[in-house]
C-alpha positions as CSV (number, residue, x, y, z in Angstrom):
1,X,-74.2,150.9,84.1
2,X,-71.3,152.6,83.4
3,X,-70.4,153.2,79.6
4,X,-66.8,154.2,78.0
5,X,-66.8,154.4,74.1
6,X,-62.6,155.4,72.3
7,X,-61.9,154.6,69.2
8,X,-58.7,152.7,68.9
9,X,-56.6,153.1,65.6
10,X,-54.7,150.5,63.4
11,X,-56.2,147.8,65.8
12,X,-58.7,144.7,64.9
13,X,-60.3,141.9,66.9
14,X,-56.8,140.4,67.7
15,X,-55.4,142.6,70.0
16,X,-57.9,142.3,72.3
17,X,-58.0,138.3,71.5
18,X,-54.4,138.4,72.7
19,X,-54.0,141.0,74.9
20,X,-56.5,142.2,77.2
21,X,-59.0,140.0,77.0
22,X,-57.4,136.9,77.5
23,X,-59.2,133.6,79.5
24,X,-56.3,133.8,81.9
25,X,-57.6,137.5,82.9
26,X,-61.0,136.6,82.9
27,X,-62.3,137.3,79.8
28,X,-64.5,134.7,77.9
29,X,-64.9,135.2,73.8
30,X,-69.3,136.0,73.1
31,X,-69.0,134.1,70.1
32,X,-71.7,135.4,67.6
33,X,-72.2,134.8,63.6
34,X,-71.0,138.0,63.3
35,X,-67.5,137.9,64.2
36,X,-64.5,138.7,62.0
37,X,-61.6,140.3,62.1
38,X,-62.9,143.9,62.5
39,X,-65.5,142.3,65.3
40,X,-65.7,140.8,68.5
41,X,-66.9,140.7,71.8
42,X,-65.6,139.8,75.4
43,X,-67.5,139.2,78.4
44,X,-65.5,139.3,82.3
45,X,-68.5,137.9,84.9
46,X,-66.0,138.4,87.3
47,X,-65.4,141.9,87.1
48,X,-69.0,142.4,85.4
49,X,-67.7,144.3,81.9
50,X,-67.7,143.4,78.4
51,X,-65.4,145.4,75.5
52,X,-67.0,145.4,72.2
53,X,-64.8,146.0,69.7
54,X,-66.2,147.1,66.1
55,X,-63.9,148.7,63.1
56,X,-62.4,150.6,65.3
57,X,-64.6,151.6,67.9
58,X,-64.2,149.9,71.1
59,X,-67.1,150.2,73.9
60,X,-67.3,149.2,77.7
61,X,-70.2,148.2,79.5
62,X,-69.6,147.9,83.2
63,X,-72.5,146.8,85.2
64,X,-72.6,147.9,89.1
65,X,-74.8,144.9,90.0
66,X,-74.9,140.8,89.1
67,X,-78.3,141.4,88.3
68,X,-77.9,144.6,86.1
69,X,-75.1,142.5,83.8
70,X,-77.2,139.8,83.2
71,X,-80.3,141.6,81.8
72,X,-77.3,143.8,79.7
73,X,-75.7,139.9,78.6
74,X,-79.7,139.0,77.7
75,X,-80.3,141.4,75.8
76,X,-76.9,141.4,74.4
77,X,-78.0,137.4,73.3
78,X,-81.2,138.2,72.2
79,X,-80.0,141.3,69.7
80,X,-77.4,138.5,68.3
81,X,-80.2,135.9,67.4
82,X,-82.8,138.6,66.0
83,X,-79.7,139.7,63.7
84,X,-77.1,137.2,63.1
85,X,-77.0,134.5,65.7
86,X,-75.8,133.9,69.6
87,X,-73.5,130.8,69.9
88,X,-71.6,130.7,73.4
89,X,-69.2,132.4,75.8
90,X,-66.2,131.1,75.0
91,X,-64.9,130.6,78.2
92,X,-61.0,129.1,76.5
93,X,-58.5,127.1,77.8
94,X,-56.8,128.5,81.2
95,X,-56.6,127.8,85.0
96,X,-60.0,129.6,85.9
97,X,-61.8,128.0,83.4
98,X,-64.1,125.9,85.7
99,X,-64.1,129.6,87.8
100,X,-65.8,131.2,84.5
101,X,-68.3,128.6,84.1
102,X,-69.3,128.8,88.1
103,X,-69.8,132.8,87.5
104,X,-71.4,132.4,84.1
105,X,-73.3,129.9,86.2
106,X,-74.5,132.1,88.7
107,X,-75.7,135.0,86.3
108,X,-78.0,132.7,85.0
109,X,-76.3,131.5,81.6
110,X,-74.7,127.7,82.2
111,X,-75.9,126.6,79.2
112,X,-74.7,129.4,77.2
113,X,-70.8,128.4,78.4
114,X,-68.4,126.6,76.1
């Protein structure tokens, strides 16, 4: 697992909403009861990564294997019910959409896609 932590000044959630992490690029939304504008995370199970973005403070979890990611998205899941809650991946409206939900899918987490 390879980790990259930055810290990112005068941004919030949105600029990763609308700029990098985008549903056209791959990137579904891990919608969670704690999101808000200084919070969010997004989730690629194509390129095996997901950007956490807190007050500032952005993170990067790449995962080398399938396997590796999705015991890093379960426990990701399970930290989010034990402290807020765990909705869904978000996986928006673009042309890979279906694509998302067949990789989602294949990590083991179908019924986690929205």
């Amino acid at each position: 697992m390879l980790k990259y932590n930055r810290y990112h000044l005068d941004a919030d959630r949105y600029r990763f909403d609308f700029g990098p992490c985008t549903a056209s690029k791959g990137w579904a939304q891990a919608d969670t009861g704690s999101d808000a504008w200084y919070y969010g995370i997004w989730v690629n199970p194509f390129e095996l990564k997901q950007i956490e973005y807190c007050e500032g403070d952005v993170c990067e979890v790449t995962a080398e294997t399938p396997e590796e990611f999705a015991e890093y998205l379960s426990e990701m899941i399970e930290f989010h019910n034990n402290n807020s809650e765990f909705k869904h991946f978000d996986c928006g409206i673009s042309d890979n959409r279906e694509d998302m939900i067949a990789a989602f899918a294949k990590l083991g987490f179908a019924e986690y896609t929205a």
